[in-house]
C-alpha positions in Angstrom: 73.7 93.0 89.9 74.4 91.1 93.3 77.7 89.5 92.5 77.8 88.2 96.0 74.9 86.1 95.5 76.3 84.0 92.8 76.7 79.9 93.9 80.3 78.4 92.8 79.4 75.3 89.7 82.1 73.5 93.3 79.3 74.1 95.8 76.4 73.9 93.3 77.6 70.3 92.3 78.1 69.4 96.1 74.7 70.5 97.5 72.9 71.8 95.3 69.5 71.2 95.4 66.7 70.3 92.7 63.7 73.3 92.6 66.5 75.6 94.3 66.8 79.3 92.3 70.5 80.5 91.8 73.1 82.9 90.2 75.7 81.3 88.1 78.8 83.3 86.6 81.3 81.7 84.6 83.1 81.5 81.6 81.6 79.4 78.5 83.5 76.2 77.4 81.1 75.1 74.9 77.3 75.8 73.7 75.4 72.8 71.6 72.1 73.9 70.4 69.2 72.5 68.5 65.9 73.9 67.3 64.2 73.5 70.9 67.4 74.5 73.4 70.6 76.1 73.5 73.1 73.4 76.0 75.7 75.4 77.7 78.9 74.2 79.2 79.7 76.6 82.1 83.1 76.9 84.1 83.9 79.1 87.0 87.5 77.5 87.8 86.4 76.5 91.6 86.2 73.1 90.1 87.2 70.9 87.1 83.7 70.8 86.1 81.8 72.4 83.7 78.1 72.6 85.0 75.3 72.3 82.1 73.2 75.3 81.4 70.3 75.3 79.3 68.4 77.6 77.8 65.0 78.3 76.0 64.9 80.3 72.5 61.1 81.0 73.1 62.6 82.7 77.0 65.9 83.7 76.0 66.5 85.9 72.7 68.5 84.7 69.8 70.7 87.6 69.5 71.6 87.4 72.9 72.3 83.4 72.6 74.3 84.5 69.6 77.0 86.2 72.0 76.9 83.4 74.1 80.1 81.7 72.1 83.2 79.9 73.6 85.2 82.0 76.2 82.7 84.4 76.8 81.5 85.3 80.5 78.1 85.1 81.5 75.6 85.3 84.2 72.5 83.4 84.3 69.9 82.8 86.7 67.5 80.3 86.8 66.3 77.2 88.6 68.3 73.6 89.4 66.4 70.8 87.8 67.5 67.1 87.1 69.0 66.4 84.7 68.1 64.0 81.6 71.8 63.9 80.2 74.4 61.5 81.4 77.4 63.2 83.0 75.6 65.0 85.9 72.9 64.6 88.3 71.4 68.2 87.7 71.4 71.2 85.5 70.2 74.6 85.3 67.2 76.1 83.1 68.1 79.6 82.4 65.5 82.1 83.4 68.0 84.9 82.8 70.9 85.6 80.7 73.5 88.2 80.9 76.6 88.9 78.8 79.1 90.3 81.2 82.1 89.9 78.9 82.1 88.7 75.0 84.7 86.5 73.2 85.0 87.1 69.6 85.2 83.0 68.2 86.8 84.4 64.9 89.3 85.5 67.4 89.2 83.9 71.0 92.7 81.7 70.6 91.3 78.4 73.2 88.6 77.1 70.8 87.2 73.1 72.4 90.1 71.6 70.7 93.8 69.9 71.5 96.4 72.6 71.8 100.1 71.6 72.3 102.3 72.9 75.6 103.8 75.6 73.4 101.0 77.2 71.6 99.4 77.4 75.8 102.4 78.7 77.3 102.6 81.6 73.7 98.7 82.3 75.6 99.8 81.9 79.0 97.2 84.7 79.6 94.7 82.5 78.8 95.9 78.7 80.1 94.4 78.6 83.5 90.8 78.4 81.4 91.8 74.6 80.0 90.7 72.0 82.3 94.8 71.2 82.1 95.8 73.8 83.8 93.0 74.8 85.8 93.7 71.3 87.6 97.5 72.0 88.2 96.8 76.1 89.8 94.1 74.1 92.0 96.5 71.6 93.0 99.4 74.3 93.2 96.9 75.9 95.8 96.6 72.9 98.0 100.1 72.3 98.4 100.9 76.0 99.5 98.7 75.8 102.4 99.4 72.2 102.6 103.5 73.6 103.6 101.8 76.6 105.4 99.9 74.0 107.7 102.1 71.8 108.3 104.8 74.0 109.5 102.1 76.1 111.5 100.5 72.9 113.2 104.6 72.2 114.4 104.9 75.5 116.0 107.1 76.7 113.4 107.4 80.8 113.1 106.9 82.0 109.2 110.1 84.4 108.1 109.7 87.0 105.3 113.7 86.9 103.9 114.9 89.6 101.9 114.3 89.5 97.9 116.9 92.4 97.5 120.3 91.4 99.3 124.0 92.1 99.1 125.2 88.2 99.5 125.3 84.9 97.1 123.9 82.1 99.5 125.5 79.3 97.0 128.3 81.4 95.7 127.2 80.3 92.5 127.7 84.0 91.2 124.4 83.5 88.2 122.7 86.5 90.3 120.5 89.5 88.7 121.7 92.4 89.3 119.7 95.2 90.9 120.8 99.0 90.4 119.2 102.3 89.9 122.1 103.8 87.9 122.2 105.0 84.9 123.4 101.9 82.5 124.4 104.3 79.4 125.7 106.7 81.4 127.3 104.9 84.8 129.6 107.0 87.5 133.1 105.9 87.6 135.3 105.7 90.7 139.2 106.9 89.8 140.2 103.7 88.6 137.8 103.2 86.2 134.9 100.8 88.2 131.2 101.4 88.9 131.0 103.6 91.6 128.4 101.8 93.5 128.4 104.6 96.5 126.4 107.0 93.8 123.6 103.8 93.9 120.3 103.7 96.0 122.3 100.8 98.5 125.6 102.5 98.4 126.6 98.7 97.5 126.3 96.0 94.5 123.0 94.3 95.2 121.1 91.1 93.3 118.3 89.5 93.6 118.2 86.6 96.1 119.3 82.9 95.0 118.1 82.0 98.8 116.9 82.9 102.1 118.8 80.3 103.8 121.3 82.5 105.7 118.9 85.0 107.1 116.8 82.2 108.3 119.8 80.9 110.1 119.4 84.0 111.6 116.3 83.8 113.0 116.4 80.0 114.0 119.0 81.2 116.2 116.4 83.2 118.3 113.5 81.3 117.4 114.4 78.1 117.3 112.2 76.6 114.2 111.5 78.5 111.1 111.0 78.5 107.6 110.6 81.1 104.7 108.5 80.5 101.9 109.2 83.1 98.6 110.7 84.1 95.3 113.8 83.4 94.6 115.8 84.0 91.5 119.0 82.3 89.6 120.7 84.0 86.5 121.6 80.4 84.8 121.0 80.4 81.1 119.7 76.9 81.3 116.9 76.1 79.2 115.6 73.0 80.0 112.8 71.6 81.3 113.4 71.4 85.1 115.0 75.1 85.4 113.5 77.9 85.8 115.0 82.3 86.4 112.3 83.2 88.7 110.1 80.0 91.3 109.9 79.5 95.0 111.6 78.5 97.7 110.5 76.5 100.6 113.3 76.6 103.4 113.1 75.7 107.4 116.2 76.2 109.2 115.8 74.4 112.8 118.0 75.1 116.2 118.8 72.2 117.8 118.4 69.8 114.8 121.3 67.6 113.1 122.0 65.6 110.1 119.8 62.7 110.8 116.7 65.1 112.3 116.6 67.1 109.2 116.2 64.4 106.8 113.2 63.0 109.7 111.6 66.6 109.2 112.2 66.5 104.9 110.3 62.7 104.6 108.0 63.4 107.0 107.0 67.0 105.5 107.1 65.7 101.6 104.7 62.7 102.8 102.4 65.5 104.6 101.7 67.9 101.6 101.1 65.1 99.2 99.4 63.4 101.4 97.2 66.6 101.5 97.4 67.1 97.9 95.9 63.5 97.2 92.9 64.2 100.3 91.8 67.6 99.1 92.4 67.4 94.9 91.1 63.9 94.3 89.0 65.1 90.8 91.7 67.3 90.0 94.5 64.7 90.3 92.6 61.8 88.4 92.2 64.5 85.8 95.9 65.1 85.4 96.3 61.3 86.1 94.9 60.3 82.9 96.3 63.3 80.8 99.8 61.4 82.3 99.1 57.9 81.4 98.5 59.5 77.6 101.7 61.1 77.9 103.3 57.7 78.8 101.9 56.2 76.4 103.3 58.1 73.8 107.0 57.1 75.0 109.3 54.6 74.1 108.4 51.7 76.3 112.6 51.3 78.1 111.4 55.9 79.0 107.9 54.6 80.5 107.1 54.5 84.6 106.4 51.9 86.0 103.8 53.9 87.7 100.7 56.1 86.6 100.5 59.7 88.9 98.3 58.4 91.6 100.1 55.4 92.2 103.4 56.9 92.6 101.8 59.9 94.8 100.4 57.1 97.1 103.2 55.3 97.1 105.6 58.3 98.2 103.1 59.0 100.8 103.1 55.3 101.8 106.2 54.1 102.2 109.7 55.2 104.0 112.6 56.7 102.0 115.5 55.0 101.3 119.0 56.6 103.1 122.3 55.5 102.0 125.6 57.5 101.6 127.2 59.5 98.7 129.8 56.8 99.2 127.3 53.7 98.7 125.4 55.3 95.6 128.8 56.2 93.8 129.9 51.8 94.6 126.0 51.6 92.7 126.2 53.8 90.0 129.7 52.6 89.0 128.5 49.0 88.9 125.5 49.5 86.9 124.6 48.2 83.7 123.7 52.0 82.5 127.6 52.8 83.4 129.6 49.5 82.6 127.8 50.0 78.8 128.5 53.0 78.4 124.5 54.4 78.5 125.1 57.4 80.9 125.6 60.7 79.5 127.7 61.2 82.0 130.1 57.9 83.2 130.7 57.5 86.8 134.2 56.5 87.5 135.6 57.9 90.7 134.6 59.1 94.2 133.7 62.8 94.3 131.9 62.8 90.9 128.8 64.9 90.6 125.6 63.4 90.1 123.8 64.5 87.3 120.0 63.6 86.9 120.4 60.7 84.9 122.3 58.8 87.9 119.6 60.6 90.6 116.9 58.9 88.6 118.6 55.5 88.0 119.0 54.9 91.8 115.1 56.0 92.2 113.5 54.6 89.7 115.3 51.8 88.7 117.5 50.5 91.7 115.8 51.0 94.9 112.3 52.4 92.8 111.5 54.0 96.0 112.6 58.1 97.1 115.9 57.8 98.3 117.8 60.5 100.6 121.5 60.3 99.8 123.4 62.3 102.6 127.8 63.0 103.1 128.2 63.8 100.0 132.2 65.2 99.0 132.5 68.6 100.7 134.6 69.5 97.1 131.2 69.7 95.8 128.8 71.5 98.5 128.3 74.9 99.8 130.5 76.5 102.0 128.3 76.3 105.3 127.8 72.4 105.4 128.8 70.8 108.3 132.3 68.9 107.7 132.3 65.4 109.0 135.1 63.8 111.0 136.6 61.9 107.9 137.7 65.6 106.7 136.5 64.3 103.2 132.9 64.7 103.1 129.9 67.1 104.7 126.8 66.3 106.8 124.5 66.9 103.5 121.3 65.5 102.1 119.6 65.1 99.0 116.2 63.9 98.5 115.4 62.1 95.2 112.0 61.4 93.9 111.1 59.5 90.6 110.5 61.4 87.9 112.6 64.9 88.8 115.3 63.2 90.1 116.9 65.9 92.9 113.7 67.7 95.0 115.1 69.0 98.4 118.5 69.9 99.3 119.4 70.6 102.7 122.4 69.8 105.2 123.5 70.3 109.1 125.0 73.8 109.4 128.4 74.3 110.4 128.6 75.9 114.0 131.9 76.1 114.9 133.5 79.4 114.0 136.8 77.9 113.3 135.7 75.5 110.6 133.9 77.5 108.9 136.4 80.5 108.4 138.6 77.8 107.3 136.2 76.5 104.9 135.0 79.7 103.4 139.4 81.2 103.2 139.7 77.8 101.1 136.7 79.2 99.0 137.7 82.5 98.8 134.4 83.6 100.2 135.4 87.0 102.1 134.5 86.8 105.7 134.4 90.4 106.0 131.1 91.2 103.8 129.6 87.9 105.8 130.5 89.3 109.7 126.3 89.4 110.4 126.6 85.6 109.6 130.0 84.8 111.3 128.8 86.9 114.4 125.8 83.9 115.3 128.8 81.4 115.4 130.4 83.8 118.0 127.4 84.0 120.2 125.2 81.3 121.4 126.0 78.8 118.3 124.6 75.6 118.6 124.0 72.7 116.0 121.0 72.9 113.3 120.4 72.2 110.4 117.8 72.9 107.5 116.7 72.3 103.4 115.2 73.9 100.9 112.7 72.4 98.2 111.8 74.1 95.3 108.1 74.3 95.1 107.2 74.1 91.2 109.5 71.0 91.3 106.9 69.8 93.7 104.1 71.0 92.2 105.4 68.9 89.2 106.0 66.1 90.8 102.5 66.0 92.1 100.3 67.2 89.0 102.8 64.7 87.1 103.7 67.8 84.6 106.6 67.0 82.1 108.0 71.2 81.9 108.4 72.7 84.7 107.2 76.1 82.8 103.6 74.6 83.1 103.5 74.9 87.2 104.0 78.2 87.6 101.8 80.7 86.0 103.8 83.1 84.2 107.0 81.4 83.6 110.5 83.5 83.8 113.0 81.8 81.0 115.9 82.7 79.3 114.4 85.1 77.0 111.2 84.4 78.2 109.8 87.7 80.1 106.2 88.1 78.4 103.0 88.6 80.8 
């Protein structure tokens, strides 16, 4: 069969060349056919592409042409001519046909038609064959070894964090749960409680929310890091911008503070898009137009001011704007949104929590550039920020893009010992299930800092997709566990 031999519709479209024989495989999109010839739309998912197939009844038989029916995968062989249609500058003539794999049209769900976000995601098995979301796993590819690269080119060393762990990075306690005991039939200590000395850890364990601690850890030997993996969060939050199960982008840098870290975020975000935007150009003018559609279904005061391309250039073109938790809560509370009333949630004192609403406001509509907002209230941050000398806030950052509102998180790391016991006493976090972390403040501490960014709110940033269930390929919601 020579499988090997095939040509991808990407390279054929590239440099292929007119009288050349080749092997194409793919999966049918459409087929058109009159009296004379049977016109074939063929994809193979290296490209947005379909390439145009076209074959003979007098050299190809009917029954076999018969099979040949949206979704189905064939092989054909034949000879790169040019092309008399409009669209591109060469096709194939089919010398050779082969069924490899047949669609049933009576049954085959993805017929050329529009099919809404929800009926895709119920076929989520099948999505990644529409052009949609062909575009936004290509794209979702790019940026993966986009952060890879980048972080490889600055001599950073790649850390594989635990999934299965024993702590709760954010103390946020929405963790899953992993045990091997029996859930009908649990052992019981004398008092009544799980016995968790009868389970395979000999200790309650969960799913990680973050592999920020342990890659404190190894910043503290290797000086610049970052992990890159699953991470999970038990929130019952369904809404577009949450999901159970998506990936976590995290450095953690030795010898780094506040003001580095945020140097390192900007300059990072601008890199991978900047990648993104080199290496996806058909992909992202695709999902460019799908997004002006989408806009222009909105209310016009709900529109951007910006179509996808646009904003991505102008991320990638332009410095972020930094100002304190202090100077955006003097903003918000002056706003127009705020003094009528129009936030969801009303600012009206230092220390409030910003919701998405006020994240967005400052982004798109105040500064409309991203903005990194850093020392924030440490009422309202995670035990291991680094507390400023006002006693009131921490040496945190959040970096707000148009669009998503909130995209990276990251702060300087508290390094002395005493501070941080303090802080985590006043949280009731107990020091002696963290002593592995506590001990690296004991010997050889020294400043750094690090953030994390969640990757499908990157990716959705980028492809300009409005659910964040749509990024990722098999999407893990609140009762959402299918595929």
């Amino acid at each position: 069969m020579a499988f090997n031999k095939r040509i991808k519709i990407k390279h054929l479209l590239d440099s292929g060349k007119v009288g050349e024989q080749v092997t194409l495989m793919g999966w049918v999109r459409t087929k058109r056919s009159n009296k004379n010839v049977a016109f074939i739309a063929l994809n193979d998912g290296s490209t947005i592409h379909n390439y145009q197939v076209v074959a003979d009844p007098n050299a190809i038989s009917e029954d076999l042409l018969k099979k040949v029916t949206t979704g189905a995968c064939i092989k054909v062989q034949g000879e790169i001519v040019a092309s008399q249609g409009s669209g591109q500058s060469t096709e194939l003539t089919v010398n050779t046909l082969e069924i490899l794999g047949e669609a049933d049209p009576e049954k085959y769900p993805l017929q050329p038609k529009k099919h809404s976000m929800e009926f895709l995601r119920e076929n989520a098995h099948l999505r990644m064959r529409t052009n949609t979301f062909g575009a936004v796993f290509r794209v979702r590819h790019a940026l993966a070894f986009a952060v890879h690269k980048y972080f490889n080119d600055k001599g950073f060393f790649y850390i594989h964090t635990p999934i299965i762990t024993s702590s709760d990075a954010e103390g946020a306690g929405e963790t899953f749960k992993v045990t091997t005991l029996d859930l009908k039939n649990p052992p019981l200590n004398e008092n009544g409680d799980i016995n968790y000395k009868e389970d395979f850890f000999e200790r309650e364990a969960n799913l990680t929310v973050s592999g920020q601690l342990e890659g404190e850890l190894a910043a503290m030997a290797l000086s610049e890091i970052y992990t890159f993996g699953p991470t999970f969060r038990a929130e019952n939050s369904n809404t577009t911008r949450h999901l159970a199960e998506f990936w976590m982008i995290e450095p953690e840098m030795a010898f780094y503070d506040a003001e580095d870290n945020q140097d390192l975020a900007e300059d990072f975000l601008q890199y991978v898009i900047a990648y993104a935007l080199e290496n996806c150009k058909e992909d992202l003018e695709f999902l460019d137009k799908r997004a002006a559609e989408e806009e222009a279904a909105k209310k016009a005061d709900q529109r951007s001011d910006m179509g996808l391309l646009e904003r991505l250039q102008f991320v990638t073109q332009n410095s972020f704007e930094r100002i304190t938790y202090t100077e955006a809560i003097e903003i918000l509370r002056n706003s127009k949104p705020n003094k009528k009333k129009k936030f969801s949630y009303l600012i009206e004192e230092w220390g409030a929590d910003l919701q998405s609403e006020h994240e967005r406001f400052l982004v798109e509509k105040h500064f409309k550039k991203p903005v990194i907002l850093t020392d924030y209230p440490k009422e309202i941050k995670s035990f291991y920020m680094r507390q400023n000398e006002d006693g009131k806030t921490v040496a945190a950052m959040d970096i707000l893009f148009p669009g998503i509102g909130e995209i990276v998180g990251g702060s300087q790391r508290e390094e002395r010992l005493d501070k941080l016991t303090q802080r985590m006493d006043e949280l009731d976090i107990p020091q002696k299930e963290m002593w592995w972390y506590l001990e690296t403040r004991k010997f050889g501490a020294t400043p750094h800092a690090g953030f994390g960014l969640g990757f499908e709110r990157l990716v959705q940033f980028v492809t300009g997709m409005g659910n964040i269930r749509d990024v990722i390929a098999f999407p893990r919601t609140p009762g959402n566990v299918e595929f």
